[in-house]
C-alpha positions as a Python dict, from the first residue, in 0.01 Angstrom:
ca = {
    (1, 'X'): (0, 0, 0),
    (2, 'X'): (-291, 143, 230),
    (3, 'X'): (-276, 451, 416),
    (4, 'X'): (-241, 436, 786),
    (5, 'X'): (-583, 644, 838),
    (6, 'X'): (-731, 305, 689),
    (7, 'X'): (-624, 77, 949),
    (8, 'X'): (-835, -102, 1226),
    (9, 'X'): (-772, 103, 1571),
    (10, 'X'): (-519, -191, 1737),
    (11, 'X'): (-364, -217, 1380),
    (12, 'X'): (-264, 155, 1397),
    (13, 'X'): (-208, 126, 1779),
    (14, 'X'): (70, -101, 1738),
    (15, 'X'): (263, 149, 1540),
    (16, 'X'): (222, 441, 1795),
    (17, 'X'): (311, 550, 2105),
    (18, 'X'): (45, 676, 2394),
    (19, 'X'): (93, 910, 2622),
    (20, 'X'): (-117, 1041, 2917),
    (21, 'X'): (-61, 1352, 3095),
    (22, 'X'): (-217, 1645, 3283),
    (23, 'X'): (-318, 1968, 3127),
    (24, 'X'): (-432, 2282, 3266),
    (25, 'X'): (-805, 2413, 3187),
    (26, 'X'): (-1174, 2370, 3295),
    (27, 'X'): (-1229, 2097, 3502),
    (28, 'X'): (-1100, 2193, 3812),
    (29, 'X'): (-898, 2069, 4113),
    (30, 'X'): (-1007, 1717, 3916),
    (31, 'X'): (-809, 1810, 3601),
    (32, 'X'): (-493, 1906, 3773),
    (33, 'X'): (-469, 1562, 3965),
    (34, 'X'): (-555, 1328, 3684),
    (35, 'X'): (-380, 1202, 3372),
    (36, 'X'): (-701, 1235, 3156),
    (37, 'X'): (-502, 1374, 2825),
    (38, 'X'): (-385, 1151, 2577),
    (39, 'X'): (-120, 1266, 2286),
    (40, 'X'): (-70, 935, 2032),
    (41, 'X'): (228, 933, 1802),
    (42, 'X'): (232, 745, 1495),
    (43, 'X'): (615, 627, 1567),
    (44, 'X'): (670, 589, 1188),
    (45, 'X'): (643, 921, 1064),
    (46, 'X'): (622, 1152, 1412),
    (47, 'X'): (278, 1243, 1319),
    (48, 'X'): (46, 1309, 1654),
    (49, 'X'): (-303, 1325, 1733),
    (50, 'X'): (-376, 1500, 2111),
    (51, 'X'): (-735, 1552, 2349),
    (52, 'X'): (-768, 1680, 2667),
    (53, 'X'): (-1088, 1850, 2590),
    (54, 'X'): (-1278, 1525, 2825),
    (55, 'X'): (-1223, 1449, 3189),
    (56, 'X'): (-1286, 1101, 3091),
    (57, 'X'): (-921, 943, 2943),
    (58, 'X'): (-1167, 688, 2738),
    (59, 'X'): (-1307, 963, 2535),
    (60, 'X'): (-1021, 1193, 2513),
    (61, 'X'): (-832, 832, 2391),
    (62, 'X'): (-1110, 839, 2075),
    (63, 'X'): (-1078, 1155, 2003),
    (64, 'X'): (-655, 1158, 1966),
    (65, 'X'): (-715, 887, 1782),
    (66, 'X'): (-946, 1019, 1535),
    (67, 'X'): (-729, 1381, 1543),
    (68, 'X'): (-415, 1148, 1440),
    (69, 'X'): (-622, 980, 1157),
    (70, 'X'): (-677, 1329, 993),
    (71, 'X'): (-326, 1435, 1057),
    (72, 'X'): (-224, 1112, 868),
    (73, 'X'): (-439, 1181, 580),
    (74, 'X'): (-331, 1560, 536),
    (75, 'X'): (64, 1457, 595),
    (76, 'X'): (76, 1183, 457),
    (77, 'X'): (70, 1041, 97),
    (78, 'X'): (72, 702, -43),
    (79, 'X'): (44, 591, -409),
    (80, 'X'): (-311, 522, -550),
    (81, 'X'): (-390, 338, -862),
    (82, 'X'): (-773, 263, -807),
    (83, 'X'): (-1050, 322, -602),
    (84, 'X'): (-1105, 157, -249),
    (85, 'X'): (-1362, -31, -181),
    (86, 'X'): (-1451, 200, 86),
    (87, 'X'): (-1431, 501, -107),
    (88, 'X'): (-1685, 303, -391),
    (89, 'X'): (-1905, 238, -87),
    (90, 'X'): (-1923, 550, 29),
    (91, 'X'): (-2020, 763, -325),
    (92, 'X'): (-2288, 674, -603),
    (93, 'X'): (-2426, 932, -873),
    (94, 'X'): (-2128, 1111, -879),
    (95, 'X'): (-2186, 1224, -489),
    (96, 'X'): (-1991, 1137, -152),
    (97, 'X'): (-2190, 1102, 162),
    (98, 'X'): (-1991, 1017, 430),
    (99, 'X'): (-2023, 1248, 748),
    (100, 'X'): (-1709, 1432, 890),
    (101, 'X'): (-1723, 1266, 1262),
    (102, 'X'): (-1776, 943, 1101),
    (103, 'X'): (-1467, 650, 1200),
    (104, 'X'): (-1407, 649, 815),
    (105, 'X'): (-1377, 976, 713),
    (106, 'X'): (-1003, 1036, 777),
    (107, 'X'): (-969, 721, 556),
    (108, 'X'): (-1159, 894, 258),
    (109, 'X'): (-1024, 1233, 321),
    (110, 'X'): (-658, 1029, 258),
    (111, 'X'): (-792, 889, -26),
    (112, 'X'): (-901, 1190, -172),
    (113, 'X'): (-601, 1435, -103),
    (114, 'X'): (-335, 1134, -245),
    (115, 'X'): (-547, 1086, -582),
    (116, 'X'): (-530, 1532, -606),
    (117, 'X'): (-177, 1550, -508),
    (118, 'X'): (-110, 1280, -781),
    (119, 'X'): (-300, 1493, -1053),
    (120, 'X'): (-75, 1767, -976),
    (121, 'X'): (-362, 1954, -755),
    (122, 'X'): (-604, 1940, -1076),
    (123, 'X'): (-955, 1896, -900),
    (124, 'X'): (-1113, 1834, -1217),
    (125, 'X'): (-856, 1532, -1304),
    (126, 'X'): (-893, 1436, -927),
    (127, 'X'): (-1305, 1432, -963),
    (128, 'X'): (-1280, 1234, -1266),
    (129, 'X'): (-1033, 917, -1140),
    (130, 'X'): (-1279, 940, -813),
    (131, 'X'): (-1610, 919, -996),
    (132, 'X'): (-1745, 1214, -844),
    (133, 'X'): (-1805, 1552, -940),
    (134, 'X'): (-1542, 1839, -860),
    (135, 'X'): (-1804, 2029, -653),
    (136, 'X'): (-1854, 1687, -444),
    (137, 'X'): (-1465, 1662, -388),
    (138, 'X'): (-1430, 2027, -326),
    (139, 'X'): (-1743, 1953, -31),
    (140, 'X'): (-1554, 1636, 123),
    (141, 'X'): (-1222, 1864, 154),
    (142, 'X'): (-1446, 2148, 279),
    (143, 'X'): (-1585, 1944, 574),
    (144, 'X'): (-1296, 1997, 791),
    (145, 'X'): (-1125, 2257, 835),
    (146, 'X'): (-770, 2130, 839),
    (147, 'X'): (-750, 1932, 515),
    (148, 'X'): (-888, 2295, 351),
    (149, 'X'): (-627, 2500, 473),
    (150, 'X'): (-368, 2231, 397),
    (151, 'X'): (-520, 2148, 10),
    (152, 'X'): (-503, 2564, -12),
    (153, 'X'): (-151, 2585, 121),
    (154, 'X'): (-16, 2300, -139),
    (155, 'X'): (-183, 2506, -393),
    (156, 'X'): (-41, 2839, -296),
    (157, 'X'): (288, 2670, -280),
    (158, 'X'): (272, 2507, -626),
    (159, 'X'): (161, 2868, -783),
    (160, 'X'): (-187, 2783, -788),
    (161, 'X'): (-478, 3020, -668),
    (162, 'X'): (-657, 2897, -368),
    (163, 'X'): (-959, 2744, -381),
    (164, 'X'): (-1305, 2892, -242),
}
């Protein structure tokens, strides 16, 4: 089964609903008069990804999007019993270079955080199954913000200390 954050944009699109509203903030007179936000909802599971941050609906579209890809992969878990073919492209050596704005890196990020949660939250275990090194998984969680606070959280709540 793949993870939602690994499907094509209209693939995921079709199993969400888009909204576009007005929020307050910079941007003026132009801001209060246009319906530039956009919050998506992955019907499925209730899981959302918002921007208003743009005047340009476009971008701020992109942007949800990409915010509701990372919400998938922290909230989200599927079953794993190999590596992707993405996740092979994107390490070699035992490292992972994949940039955290790039269009994949929700779908790595998943990847990662279902094959931890499977080994019980055992980032050694984890590194090993992912062919990388437990200071290269630790980085990839590291790169945003979210999915740190979240792996630290599951941690805390399984009786484990957090990571640093």
């Amino acid at each position: 089964m793949s993870h939602p954050s690994e499907l094509s944009v209209n693939e995921l699109i079709k199993d969400c609903h888009v909204r576009r509203q007005r929020r307050s903030g910079p941007g003026g007179q132009h801001r209060n008069k246009v319906e530039t936000a956009i919050v998506i909802t992955h019907t499925p599971t209730g899981i959302q990804g918002a921007a208003s941050e743009r005047r340009n609906q476009a971008e701020n579209r992109k942007h949800a999007l990409f915010r509701l890809r990372i919400n998938l992969a922290l909230h989200l878990r599927t079953s794993r019993n190999k590596q992707s073919e993405l996740w092979n492209s994107g390490t070699s050596n035992k490292r992972i270079s994949i940039n955290p704005q790039h269009t994949e890196f929700p779908a790595v990020l998943a990847e990662a955080l279902d094959v931890i949660v499977n080994q019980g939250l055992d980032m050694k275990r984890a590194a090993e199954i992912l062919s990388v090194s437990s200071s290269q998984l630790i980085k990839l969680i590291k790169a945003d913000n979210l999915a740190w606070q979240h792996l630290n959280q599951l941690r805390s709540d399984a009786g484990q200390h957090p990571l640093k």
